[in-house]
C-alpha positions, 0 to 999 in steps of 0.5 A: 492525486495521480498515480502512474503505473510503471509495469510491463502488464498494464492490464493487471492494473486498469481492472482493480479501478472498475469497481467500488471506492476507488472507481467513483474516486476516479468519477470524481476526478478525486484520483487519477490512475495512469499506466505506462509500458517501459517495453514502449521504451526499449531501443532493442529492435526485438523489443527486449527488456531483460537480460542475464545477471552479470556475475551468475544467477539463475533468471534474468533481470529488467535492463537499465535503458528501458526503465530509465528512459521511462522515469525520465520521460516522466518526470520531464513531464512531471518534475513533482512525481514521486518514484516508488519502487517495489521490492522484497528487499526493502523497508515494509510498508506502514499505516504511517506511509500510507497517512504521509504519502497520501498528501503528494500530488503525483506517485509513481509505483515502479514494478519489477518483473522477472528476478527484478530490476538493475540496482542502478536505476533504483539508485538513480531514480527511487525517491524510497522504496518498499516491500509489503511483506517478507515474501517474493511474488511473480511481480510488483504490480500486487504491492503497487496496487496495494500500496495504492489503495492504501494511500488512496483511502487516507486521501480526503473525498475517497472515503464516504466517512472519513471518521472511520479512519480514526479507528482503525487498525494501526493507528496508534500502533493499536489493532481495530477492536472486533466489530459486529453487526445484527443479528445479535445473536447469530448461531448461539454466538452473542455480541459483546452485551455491552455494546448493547446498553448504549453507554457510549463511554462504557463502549469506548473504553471497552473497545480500547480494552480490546484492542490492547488485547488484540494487539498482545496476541496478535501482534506483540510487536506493536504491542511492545512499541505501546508498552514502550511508548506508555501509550497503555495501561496496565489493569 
């Protein structure tokens, strides 16, 4: 798998692939992680790649040429590469995407900078588009990393046990069970005692049971999309 980073600051990126999984991913030609300038695009003679909104607004917005020409150089090299942008105004990100995403061969995160990026390159250009949350950040290299990683880890070979995607949260619209590891008793706090006897089926059904409980508290969306589903049972 290839990731390229479209983004006016490179150098926000490279640093979060030097270290941990998704460093030896990249050592075993597992990923690739590419980074690419639109400023490196621009015919203005002073290098510009924002200007004033048109119709009033406070801030200033990536112009069209720069990032336009970038996408069409790349995809000119690459007619598989799938164009991603990242903005507040849009359809979150899920476990889902990250799970269908992970079987492209070549991804292309675009990140906005400034008050964002000229509405008629994300119609010419984005394959979908994303938002990671309902907050505004400085920029989109942030969500772009993240959605990298989260597609990254569902990729065969990333990961040194794959079986622990199978437990995680979000799948099966369920939040991860609380884990724990030794001691057992840690400050006068015990572990379940349950997961002390070894009876595995005991354990997993238990582990469900938390996880239902987990998900009603914390998030009873995804809890209602269960309850919807029939995906759970009521004690």
């Amino acid at each position: 798998m290839k990731f390229t980073f479209v983004t006016l600051f490179p150098n926000l990126i490279k640093p979060y692939f030097e270290e941990s999984i998704l460093k030896i991913a990249l050592q075993k030609n597992i990923l690739q992680i590419d980074t690419i300038n639109p400023r490196d695009f621009t015919k203005d003679k002073h290098k510009k790649v924002d200007d004033t909104l048109i119709g009033g607004g406070a801030g200033m917005l990536m112009t069209p040429q720069p990032l336009n020409d970038t996408l069409s150089h790349i995809k000119k090299k690459d007619n598989s590469a799938y164009i991603i942008f990242l903005t507040p105004s849009a359809k979150l990100f899920t476990q889902k995407d990250a799970k269908r995403l992970s079987k492209k061969e070549h991804i292309v995160f675009v990140s906005g900078r400034y008050e964002g990026i000229d509405e008629r390159v994300i119609e010419m250009h984005a394959n979908e588009v994303f938002s990671i949350g309902d907050f505004v950040l400085t920029g989109g290299e942030l969500p772009s990393l993240v959605i990298c990683d989260a597609i990254s880890r569902n990729i065969q070979g990333v990961l040194g046990n794959s079986s622990s995607l199978e437990v995680e949260s979000f799948e099966n619209h369920l939040l991860e069970a609380p884990s724990f590891t030794k001691p057992n008793i840690f400050k006068k706090n015990s572990v379940i005692k349950e997961f002390l006897k070894g009876n595995h089926g005991k354990i997993a059904t238990l582990k469900y049971d938390l996880s239902l409980l987990k998900t009603k508290y914390h998030r009873p969306d995804l809890y209602k999309k269960l309850k919807t589903k029939g995906k759970y049972h009521e004690k």
